[in-house]
mmCIF file as gemmi writes it, N, C-alpha and C atoms, coordinates in Angstrom:
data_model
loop_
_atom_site.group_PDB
_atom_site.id
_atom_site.type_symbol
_atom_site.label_atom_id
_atom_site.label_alt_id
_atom_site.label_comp_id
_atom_site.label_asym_id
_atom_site.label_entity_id
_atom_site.label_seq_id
_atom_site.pdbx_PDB_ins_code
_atom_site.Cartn_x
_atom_site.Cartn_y
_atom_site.Cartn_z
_atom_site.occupancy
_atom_site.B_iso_or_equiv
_atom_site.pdbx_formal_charge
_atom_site.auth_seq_id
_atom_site.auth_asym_id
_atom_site.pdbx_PDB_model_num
ATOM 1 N N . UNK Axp A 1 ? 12.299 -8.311 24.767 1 0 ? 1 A 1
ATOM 2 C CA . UNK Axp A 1 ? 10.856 -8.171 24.655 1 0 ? 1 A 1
ATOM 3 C C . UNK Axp A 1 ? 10.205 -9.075 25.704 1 0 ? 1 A 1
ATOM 4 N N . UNK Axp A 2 ? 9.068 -8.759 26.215 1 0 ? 2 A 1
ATOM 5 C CA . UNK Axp A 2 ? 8.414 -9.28 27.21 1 0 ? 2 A 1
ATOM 6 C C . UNK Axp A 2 ? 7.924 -10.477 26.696 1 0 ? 2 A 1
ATOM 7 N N . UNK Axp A 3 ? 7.747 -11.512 27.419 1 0 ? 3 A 1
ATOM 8 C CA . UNK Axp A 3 ? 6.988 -13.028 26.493 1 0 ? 3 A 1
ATOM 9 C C . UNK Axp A 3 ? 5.495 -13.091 26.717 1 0 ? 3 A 1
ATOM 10 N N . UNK Axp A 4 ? 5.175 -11.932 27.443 1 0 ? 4 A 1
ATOM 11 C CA . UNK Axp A 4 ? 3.557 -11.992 27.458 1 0 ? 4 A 1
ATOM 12 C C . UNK Axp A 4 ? 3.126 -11.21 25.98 1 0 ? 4 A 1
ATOM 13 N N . UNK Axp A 5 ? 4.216 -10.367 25.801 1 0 ? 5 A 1
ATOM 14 C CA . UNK Axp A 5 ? 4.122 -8.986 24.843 1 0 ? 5 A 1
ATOM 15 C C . UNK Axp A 5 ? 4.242 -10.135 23.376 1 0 ? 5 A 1
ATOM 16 N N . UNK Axp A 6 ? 5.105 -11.3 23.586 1 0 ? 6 A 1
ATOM 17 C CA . UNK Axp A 6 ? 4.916 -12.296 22.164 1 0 ? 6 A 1
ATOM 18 C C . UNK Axp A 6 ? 3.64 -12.854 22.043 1 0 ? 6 A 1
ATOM 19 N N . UNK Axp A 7 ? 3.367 -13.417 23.151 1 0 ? 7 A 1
ATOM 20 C CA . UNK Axp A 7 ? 2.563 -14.558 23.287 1 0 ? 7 A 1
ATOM 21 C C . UNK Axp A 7 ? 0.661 -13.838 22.828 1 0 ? 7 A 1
ATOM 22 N N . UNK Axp A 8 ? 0.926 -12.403 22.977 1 0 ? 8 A 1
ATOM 23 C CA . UNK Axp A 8 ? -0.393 -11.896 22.652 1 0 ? 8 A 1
ATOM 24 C C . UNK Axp A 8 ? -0.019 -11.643 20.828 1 0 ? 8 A 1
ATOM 25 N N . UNK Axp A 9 ? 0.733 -11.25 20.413 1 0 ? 9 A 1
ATOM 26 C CA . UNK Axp A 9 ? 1.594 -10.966 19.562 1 0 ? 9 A 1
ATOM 27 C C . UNK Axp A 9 ? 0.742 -12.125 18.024 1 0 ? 9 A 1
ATOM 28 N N . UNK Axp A 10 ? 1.473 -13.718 18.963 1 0 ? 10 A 1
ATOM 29 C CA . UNK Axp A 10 ? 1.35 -15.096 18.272 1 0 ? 10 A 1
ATOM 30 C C . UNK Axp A 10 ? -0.655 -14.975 18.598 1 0 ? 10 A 1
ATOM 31 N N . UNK Axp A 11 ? -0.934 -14.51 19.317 1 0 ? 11 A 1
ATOM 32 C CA . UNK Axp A 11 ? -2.265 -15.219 19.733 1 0 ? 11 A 1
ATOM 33 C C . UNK Axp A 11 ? -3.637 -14.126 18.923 1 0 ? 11 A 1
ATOM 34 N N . UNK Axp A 12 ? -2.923 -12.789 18.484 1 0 ? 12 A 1
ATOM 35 C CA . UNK Axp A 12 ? -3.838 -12.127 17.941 1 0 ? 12 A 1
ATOM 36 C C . UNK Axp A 12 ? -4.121 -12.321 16.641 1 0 ? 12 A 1
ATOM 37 N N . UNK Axp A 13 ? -2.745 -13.146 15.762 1 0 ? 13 A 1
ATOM 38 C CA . UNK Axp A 13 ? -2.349 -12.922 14.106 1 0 ? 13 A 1
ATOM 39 C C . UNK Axp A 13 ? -2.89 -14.384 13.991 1 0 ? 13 A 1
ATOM 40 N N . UNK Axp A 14 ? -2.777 -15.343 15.167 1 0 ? 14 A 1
ATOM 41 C CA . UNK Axp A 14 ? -3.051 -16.611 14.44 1 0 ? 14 A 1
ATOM 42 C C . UNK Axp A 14 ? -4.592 -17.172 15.088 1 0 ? 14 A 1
ATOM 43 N N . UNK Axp A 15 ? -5.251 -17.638 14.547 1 0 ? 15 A 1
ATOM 44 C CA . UNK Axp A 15 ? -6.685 -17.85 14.894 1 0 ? 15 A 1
ATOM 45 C C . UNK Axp A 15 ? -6.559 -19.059 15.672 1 0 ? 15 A 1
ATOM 46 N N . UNK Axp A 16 ? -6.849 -18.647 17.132 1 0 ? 16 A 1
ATOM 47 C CA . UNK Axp A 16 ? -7.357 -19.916 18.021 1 0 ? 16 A 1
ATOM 48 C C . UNK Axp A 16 ? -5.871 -20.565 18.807 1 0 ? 16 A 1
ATOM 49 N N . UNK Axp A 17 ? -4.961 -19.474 18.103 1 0 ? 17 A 1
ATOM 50 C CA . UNK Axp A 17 ? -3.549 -19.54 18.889 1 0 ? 17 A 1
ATOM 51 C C . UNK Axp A 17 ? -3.21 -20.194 20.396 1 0 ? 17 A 1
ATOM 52 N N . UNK Axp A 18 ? -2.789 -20.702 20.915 1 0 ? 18 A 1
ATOM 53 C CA . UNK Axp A 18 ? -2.164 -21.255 22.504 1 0 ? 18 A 1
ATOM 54 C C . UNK Axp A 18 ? -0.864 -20.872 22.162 1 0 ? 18 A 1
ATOM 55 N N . UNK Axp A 19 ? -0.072 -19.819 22.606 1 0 ? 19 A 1
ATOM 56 C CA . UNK Axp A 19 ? 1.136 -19.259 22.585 1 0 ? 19 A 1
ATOM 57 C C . UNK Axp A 19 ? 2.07 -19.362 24.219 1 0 ? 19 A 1
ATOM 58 N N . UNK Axp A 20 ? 2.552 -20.291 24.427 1 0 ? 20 A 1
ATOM 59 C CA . UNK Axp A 20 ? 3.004 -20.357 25.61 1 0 ? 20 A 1
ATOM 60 C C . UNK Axp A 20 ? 4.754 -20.054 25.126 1 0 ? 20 A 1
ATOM 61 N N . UNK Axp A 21 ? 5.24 -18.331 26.004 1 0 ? 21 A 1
ATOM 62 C CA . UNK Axp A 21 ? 6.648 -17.938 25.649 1 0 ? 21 A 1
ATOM 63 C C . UNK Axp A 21 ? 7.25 -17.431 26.973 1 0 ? 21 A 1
ATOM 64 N N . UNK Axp A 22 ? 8.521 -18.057 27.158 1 0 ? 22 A 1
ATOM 65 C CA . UNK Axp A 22 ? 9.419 -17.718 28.347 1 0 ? 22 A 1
ATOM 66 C C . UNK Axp A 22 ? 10.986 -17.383 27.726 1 0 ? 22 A 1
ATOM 67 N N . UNK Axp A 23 ? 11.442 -17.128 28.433 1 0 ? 23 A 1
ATOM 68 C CA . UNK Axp A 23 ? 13.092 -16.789 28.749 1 0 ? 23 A 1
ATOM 69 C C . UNK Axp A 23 ? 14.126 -17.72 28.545 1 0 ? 23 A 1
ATOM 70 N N . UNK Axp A 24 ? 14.485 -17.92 26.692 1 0 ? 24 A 1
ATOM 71 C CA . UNK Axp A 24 ? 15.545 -19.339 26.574 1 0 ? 24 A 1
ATOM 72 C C . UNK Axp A 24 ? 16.158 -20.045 27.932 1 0 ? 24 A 1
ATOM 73 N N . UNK Axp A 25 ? 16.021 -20.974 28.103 1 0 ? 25 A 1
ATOM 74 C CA . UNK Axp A 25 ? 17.173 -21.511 29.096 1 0 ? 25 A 1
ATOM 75 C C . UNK Axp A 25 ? 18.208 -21.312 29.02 1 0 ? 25 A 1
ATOM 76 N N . UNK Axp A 26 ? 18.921 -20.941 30.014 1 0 ? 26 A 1
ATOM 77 C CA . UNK Axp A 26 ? 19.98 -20.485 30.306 1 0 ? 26 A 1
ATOM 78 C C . UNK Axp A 26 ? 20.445 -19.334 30.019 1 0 ? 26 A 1
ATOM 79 N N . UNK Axp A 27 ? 19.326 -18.933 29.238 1 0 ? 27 A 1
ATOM 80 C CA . UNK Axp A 27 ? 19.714 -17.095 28.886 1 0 ? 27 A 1
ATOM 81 C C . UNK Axp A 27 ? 19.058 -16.147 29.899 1 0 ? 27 A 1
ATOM 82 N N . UNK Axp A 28 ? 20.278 -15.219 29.943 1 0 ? 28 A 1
ATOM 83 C CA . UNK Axp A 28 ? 19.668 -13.705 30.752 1 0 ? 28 A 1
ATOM 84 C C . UNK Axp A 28 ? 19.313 -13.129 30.169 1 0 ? 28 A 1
ATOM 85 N N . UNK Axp A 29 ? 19.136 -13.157 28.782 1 0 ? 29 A 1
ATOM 86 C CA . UNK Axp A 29 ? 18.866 -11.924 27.757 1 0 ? 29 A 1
ATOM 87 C C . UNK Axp A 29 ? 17.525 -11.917 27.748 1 0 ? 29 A 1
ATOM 88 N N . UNK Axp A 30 ? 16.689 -10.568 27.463 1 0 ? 30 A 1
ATOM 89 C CA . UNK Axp A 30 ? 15.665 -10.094 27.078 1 0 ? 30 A 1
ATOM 90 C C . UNK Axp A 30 ? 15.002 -10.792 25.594 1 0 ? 30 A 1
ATOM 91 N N . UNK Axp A 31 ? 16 -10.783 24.822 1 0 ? 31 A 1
ATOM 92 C CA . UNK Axp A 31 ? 16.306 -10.69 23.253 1 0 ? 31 A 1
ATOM 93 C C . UNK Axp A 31 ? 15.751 -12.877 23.014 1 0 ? 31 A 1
ATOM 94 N N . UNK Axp A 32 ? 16.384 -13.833 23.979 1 0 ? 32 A 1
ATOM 95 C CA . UNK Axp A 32 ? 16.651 -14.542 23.478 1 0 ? 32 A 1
ATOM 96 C C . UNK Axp A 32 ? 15.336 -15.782 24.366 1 0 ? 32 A 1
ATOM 97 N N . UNK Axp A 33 ? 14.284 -15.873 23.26 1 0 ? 33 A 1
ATOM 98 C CA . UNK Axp A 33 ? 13.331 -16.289 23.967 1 0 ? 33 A 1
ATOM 99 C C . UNK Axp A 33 ? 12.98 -18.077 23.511 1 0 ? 33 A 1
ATOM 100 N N . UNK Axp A 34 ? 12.118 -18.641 24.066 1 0 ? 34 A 1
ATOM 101 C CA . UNK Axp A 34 ? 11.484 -19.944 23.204 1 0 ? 34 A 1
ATOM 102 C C . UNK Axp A 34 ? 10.098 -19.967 23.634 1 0 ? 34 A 1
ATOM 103 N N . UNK Axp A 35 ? 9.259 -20.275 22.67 1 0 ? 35 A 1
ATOM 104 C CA . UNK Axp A 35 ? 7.781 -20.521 22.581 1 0 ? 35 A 1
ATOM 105 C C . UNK Axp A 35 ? 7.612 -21.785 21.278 1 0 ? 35 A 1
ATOM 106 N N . UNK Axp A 36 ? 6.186 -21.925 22.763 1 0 ? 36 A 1
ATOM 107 C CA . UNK Axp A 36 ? 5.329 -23.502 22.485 1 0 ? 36 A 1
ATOM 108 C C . UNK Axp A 36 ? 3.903 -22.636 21.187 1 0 ? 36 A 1
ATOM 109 N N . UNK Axp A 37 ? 3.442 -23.022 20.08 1 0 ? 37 A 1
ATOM 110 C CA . UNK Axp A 37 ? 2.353 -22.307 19.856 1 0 ? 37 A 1
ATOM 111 C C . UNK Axp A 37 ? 2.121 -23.573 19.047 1 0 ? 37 A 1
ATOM 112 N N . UNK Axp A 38 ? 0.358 -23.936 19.554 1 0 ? 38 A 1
ATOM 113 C CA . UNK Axp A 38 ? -0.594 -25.102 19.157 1 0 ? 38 A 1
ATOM 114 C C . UNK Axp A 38 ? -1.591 -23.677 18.479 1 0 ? 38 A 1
ATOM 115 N N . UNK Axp A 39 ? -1.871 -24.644 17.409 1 0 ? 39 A 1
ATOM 116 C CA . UNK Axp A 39 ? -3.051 -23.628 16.733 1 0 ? 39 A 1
ATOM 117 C C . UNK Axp A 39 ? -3.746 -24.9 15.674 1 0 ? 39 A 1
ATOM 118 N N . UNK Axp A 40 ? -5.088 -24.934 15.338 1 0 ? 40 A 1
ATOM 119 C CA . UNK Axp A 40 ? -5.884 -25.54 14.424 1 0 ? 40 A 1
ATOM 120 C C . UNK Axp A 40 ? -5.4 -25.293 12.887 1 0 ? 40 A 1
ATOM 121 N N . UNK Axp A 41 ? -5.004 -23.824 13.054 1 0 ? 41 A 1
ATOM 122 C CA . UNK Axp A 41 ? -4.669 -23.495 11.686 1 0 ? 41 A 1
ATOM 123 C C . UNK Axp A 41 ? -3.258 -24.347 10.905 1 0 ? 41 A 1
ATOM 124 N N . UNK Axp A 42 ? -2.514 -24.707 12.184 1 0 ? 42 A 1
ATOM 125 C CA . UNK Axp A 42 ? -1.301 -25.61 11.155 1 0 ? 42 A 1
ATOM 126 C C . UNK Axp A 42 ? -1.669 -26.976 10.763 1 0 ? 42 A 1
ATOM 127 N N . UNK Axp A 43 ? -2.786 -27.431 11.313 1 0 ? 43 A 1
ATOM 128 C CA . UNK Axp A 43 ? -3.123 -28.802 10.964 1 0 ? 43 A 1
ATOM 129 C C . UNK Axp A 43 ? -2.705 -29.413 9.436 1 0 ? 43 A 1
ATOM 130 N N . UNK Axp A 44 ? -2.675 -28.447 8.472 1 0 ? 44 A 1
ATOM 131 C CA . UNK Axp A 44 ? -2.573 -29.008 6.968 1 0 ? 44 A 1
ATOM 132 C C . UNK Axp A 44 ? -1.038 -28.274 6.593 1 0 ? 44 A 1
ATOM 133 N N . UNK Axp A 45 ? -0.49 -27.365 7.819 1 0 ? 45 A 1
ATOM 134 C CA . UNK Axp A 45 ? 0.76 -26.269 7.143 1 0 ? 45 A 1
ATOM 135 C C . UNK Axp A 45 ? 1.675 -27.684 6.944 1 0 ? 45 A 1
ATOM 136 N N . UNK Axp A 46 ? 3.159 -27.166 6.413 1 0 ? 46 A 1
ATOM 137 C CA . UNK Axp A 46 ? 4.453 -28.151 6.993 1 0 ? 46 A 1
ATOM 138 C C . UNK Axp A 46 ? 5.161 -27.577 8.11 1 0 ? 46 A 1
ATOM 139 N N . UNK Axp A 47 ? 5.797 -28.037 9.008 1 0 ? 47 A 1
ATOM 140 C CA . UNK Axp A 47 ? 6.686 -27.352 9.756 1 0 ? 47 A 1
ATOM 141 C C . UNK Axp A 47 ? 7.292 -26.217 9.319 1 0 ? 47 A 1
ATOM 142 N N . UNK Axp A 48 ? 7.783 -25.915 7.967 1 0 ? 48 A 1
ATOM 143 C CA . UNK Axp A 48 ? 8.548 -24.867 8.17 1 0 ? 48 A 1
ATOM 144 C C . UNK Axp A 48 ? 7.376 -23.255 7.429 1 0 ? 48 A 1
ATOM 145 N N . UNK Axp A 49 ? 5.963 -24.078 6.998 1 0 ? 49 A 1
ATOM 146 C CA . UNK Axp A 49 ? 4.993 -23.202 6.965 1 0 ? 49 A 1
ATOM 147 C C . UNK Axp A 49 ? 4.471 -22.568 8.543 1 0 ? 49 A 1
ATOM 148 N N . UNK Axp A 50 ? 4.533 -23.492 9.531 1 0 ? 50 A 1
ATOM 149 C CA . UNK Axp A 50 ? 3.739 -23.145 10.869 1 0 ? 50 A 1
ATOM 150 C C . UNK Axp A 50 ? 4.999 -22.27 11.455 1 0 ? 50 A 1
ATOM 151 N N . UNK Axp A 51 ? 6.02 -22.497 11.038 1 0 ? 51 A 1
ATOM 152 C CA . UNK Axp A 51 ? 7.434 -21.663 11.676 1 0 ? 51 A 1
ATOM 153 C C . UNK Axp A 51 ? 7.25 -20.339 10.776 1 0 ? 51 A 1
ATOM 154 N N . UNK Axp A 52 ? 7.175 -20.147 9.756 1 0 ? 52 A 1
ATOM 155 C CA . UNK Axp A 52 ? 6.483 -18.817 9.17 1 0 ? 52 A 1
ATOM 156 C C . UNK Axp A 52 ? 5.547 -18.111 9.31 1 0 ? 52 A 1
ATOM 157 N N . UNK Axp A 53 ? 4.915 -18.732 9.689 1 0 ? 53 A 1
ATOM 158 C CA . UNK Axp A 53 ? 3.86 -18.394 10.709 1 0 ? 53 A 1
ATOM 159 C C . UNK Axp A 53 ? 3.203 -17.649 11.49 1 0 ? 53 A 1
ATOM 160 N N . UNK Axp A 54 ? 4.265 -17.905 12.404 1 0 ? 54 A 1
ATOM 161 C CA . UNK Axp A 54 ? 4.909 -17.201 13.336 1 0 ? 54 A 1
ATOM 162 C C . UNK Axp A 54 ? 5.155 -16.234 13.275 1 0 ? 54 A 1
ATOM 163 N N . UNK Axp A 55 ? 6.384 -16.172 12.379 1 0 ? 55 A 1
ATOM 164 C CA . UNK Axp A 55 ? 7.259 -15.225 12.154 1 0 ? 55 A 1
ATOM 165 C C . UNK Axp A 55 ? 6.764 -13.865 11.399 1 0 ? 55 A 1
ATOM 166 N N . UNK Axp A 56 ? 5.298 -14.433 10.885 1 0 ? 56 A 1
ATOM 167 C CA . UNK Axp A 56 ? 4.603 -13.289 10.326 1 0 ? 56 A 1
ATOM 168 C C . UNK Axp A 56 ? 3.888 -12.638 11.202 1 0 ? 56 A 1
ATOM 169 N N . UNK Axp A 57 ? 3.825 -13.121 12.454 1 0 ? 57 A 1
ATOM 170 C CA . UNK Axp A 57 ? 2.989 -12.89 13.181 1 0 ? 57 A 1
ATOM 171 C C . UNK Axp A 57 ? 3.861 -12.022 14.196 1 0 ? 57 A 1
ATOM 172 N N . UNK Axp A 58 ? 4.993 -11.669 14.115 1 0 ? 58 A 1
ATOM 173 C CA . UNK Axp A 58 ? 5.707 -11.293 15.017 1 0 ? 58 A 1
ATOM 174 C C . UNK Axp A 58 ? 6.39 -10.352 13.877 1 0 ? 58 A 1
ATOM 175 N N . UNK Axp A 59 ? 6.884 -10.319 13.044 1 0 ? 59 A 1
ATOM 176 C CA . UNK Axp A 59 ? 6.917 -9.16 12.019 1 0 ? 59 A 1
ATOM 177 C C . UNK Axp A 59 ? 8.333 -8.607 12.202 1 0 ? 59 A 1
ATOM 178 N N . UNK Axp A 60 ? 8.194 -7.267 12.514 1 0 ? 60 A 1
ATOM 179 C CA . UNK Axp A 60 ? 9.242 -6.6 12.471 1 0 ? 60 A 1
ATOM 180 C C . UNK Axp A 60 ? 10.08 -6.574 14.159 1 0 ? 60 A 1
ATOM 181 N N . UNK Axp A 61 ? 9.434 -7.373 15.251 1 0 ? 61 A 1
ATOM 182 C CA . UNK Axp A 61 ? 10.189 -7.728 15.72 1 0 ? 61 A 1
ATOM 183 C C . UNK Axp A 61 ? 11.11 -8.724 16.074 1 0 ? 61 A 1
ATOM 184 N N . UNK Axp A 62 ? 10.732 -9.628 15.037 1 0 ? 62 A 1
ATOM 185 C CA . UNK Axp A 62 ? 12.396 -10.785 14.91 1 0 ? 62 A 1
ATOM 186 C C . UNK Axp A 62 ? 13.194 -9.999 14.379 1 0 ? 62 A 1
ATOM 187 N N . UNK Axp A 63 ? 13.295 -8.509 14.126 1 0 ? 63 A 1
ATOM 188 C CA . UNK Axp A 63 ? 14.427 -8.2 13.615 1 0 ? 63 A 1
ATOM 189 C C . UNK Axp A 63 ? 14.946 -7.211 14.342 1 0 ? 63 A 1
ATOM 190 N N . UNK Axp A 64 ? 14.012 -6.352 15.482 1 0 ? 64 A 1
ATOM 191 C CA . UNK Axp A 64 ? 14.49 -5.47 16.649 1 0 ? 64 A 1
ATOM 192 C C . UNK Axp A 64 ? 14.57 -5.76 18.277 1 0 ? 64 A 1
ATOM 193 N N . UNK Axp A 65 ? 13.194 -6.667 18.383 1 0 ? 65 A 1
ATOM 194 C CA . UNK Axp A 65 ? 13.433 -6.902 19.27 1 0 ? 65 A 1
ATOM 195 C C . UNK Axp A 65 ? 14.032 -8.308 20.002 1 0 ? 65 A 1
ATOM 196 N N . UNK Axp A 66 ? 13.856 -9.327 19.073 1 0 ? 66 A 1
ATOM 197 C CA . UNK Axp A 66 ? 13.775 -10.829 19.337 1 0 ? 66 A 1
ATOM 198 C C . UNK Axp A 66 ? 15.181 -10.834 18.942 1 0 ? 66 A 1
ATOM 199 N N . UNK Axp A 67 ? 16.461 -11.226 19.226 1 0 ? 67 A 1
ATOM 200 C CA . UNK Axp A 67 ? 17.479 -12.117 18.536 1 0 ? 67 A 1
ATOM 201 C C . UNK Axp A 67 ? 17.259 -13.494 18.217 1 0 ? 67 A 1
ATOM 202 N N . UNK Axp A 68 ? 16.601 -13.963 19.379 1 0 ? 68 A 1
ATOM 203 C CA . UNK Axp A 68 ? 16.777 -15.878 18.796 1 0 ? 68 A 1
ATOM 204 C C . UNK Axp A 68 ? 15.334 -16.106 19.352 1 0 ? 68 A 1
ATOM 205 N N . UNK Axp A 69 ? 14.826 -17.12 18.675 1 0 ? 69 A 1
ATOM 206 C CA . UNK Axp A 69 ? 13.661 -17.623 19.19 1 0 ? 69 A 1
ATOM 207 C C . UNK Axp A 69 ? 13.587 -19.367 18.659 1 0 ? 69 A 1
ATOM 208 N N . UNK Axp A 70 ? 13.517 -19.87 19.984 1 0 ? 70 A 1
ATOM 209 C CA . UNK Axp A 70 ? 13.271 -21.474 19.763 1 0 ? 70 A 1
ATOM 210 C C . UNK Axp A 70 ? 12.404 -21.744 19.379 1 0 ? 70 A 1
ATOM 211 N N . UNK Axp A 71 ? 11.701 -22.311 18.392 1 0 ? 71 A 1
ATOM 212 C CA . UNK Axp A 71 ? 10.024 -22.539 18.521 1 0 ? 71 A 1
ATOM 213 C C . UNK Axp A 71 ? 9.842 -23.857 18.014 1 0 ? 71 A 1
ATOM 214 N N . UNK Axp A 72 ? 8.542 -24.391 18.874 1 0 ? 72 A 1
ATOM 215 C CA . UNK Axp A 72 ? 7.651 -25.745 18.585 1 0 ? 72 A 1
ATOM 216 C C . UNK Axp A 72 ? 6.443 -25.233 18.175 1 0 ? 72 A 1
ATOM 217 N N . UNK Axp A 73 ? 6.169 -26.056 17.092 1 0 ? 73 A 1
ATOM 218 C CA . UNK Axp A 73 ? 4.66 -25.659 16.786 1 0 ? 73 A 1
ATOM 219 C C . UNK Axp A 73 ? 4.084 -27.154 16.71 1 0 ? 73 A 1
ATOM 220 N N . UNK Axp A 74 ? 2.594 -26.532 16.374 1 0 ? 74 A 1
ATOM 221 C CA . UNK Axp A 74 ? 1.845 -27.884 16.296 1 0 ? 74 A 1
ATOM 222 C C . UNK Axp A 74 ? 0.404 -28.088 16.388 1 0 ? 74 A 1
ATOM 223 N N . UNK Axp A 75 ? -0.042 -28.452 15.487 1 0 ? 75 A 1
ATOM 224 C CA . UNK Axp A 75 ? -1.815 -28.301 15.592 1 0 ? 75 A 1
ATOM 225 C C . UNK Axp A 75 ? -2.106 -29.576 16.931 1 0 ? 75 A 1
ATOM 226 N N . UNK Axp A 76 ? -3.56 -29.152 17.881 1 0 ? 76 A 1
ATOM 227 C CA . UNK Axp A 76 ? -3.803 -29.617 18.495 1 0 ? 76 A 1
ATOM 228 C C . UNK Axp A 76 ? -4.553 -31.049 17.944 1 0 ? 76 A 1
């Protein structure tokens, strides 16, 4: 999947989103990505709420298109 195609993905579902997503290091794969996403809205989440997050926000493709995804989150 394209990381612009995430990064609008993270930036439409989460309010006020900064979704910055590239190409794991050291991977050639399409599939195997890592993204930075700062948002206001995790300010009160826990880490593994702002990592759900995400993942809601990206839906049914952590399961077709994404294999691995690194992620940092973090309210500004």
């Amino acid at each position: 999947m394209n990381p612009a195609d995430v990064e609008r993905l993270i930036e439409a579902d989460i309010p006020d989103a900064e979704a910055t997503v590239s190409r794991a290091r050291g991977s050639h794969d399409d599939d195997h990505l890592e993204a930075e996403v700062v948002a206001p809205a995790f300010a009160d989440l826990s880490l593994l709420d702002q990592h759900e997050r995400v993942y809601d926000a990206l839906n049914e493709h952590m399961t077709t298109d994404i294999h691995a995804l690194e992620l940092t989150t973090r309210a500004p």
